[in-house]
C-alpha positions in Angstrom: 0.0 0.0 0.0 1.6 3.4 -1.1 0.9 6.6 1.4 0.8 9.8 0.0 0.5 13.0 1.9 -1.1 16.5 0.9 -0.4 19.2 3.0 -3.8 21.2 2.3 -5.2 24.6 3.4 -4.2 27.4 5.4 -4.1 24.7 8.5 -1.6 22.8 6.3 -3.9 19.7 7.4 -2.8 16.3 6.4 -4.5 14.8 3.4 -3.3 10.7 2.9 -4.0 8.9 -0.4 -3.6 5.6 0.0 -3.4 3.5 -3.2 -3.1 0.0 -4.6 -2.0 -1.1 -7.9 -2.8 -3.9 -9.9 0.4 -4.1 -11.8 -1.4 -7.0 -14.6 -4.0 -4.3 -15.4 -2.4 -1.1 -14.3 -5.5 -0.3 -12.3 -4.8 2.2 -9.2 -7.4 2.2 -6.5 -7.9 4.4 -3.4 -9.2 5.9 -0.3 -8.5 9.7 1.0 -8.2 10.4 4.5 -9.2 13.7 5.6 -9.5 16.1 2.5 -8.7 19.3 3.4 -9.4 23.0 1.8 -8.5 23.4 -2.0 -7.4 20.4 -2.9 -6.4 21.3 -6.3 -3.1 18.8 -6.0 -4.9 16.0 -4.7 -7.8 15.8 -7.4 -4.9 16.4 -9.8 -3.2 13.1 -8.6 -6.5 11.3 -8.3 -7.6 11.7 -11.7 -7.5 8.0 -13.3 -7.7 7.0 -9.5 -10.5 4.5 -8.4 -11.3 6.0 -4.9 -13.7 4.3 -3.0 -14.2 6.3 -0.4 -13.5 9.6 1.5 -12.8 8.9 5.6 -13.3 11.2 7.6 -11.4 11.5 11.3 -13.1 14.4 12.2 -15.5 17.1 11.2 -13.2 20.0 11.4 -13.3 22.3 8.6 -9.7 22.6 8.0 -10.3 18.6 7.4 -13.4 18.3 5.3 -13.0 21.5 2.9 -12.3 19.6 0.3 -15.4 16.9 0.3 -17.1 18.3 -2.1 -14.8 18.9 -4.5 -13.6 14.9 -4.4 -16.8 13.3 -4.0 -17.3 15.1 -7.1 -14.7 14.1 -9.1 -14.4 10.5 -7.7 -18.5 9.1 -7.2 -17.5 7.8 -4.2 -19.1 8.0 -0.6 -18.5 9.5 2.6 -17.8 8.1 5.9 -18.0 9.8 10.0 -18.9 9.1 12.9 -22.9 9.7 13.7 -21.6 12.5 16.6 -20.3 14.8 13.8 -23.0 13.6 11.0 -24.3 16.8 11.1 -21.3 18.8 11.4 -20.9 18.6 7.9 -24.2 20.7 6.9 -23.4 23.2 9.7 -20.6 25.6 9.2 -21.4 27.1 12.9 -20.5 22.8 14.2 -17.5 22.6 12.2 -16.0 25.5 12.7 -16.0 27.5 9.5 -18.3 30.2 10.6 -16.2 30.8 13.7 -13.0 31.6 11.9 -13.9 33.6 9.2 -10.6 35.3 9.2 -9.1 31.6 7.1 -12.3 30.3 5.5 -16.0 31.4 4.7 -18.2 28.9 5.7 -18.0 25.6 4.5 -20.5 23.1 4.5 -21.1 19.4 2.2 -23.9 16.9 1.8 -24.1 14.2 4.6 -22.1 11.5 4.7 -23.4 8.6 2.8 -21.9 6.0 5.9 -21.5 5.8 9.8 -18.1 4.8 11.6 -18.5 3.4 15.1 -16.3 1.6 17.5 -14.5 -1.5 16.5 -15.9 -1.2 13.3 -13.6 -3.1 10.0 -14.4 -1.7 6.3 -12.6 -2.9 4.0 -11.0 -0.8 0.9 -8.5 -1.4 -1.3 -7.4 -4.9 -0.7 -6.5 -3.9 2.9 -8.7 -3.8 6.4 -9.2 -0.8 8.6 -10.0 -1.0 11.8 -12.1 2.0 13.3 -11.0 3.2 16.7 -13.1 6.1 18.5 -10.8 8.8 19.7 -12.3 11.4 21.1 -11.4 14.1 23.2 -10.5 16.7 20.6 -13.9 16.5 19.2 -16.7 14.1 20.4 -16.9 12.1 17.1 -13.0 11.8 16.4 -11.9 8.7 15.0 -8.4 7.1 14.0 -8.2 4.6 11.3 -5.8 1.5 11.9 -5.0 -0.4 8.9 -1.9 -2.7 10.1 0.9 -1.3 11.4 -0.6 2.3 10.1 -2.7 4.7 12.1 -4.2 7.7 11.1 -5.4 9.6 13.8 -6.3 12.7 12.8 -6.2 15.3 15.3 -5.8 13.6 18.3 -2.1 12.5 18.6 0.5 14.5 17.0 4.7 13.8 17.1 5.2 14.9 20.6 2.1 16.8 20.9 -2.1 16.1 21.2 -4.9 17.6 20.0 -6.1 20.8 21.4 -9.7 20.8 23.5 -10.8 23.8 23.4 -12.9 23.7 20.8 -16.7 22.8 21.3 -17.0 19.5 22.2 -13.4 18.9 23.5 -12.5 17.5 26.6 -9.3 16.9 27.6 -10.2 13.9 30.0 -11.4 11.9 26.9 -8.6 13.0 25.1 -6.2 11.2 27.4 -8.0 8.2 27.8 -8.1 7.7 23.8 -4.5 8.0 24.0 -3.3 6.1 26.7 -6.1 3.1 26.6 -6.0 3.2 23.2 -3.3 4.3 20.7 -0.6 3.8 23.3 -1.9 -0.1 23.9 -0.9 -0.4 20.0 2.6 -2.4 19.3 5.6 0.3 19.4 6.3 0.1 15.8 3.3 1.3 14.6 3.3 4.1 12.5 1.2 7.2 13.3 -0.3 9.6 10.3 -1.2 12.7 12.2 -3.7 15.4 11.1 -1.1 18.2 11.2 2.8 17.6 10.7 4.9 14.6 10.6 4.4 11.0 11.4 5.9 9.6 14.1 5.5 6.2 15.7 3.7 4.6 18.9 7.1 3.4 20.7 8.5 7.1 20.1 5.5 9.2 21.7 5.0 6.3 24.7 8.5 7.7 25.5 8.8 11.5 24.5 5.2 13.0 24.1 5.7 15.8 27.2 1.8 15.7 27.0 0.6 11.8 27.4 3.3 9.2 29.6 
């Protein structure tokens, strides 16, 4: 499975395209992770891509700009958790309105699927397990597809999610970290919303926000 990151918006948000190829036919097909405002780049890449769906983390705006403009290109559906369904038609829930000073407001159609705990979709050729992480927003998820984890705004290299947003809670956010990402095996890799990946061994042992 190839990972490929776009760097999207005025958040520089994280945007992973993950791909297969079928060498015998030449056939590509993918997922995107979290696609973030004007993502020009990304639809340029995925043009002749099968996408098969769009996964979202989290309901942020600075994560789900972009929606739209791949659903559009790609006919393919949309997948959150039910606690930030509605986020998506409400620029006031997912933040948009609030900073007007980066974005106008952005809203999309709803999701076509729901992500809950524990839940396994399978994309690709591959298996991703859904994890609820919340604590930076009540509906955040990470995506765990062997020994790859994208967790969007929750767990960052050597620093977590912020919680002062509506709907964060710090408590939570520790308690998706510690009882859940950190009881993952050391070597797997994390794909953060914002900046670069790290790995589960390194942020057990220097995150100065989560021991």
């Amino acid at each position: 499975m190839r990972i490929e990151t776009f760097n999207l918006g005025p958040l520089q948000t994280n945007a992973y395209l993950l791909t297969e190829k079928n060498e015998q036919t030449g056939e590509e097909r993918g997922i995107v992770i979290d696609p973030g405002m004007g993502p020009k780049r990304l639809l340029d890449r995925i043009a002749g891509v099968k996408i098969e769906a769009i996964l979202l983390t989290h309901a942020h705006f600075d994560h789900m700009g972009g929606v739209e403009d791949v659903r559009k290109a790609a006919g393919c559906p949309v997948y959150i958790h039910d606690l930030e369904a509605d986020w998506l038609t409400d620029a006031r829930k997912n933040g948009s309105l609030r900073w007007s000073d980066v974005t106008p407001p952005l809203t999309t159609g709803p999701a076509e699927f729901a992500l809950d705990e524990g839940q396994t979709l399978n994309f690709i050729g591959h298996s991703f397990k859904v994890l609820h992480t919340p604590g930076h927003s009540p509906g955040s998820v990470s995506f765990l597809c062997g020994n790859d984890i994208f967790s969007g705004d929750v767990l960052f290299k050597q620093s977590v999610g912020r919680t002062d947003l509506p709907g964060g809670r710090e408590r939570d956010l520790f308690d998706s970290i510690q009882l859940k990402l950190y009881k993952l095996p050391p070597e797997v890799t994390v794909y953060p919303g914002h900046g670069p990946k790290t790995t589960i061994g390194f942020e057990m042992a220097n995150n100065p926000f989560v021991r």
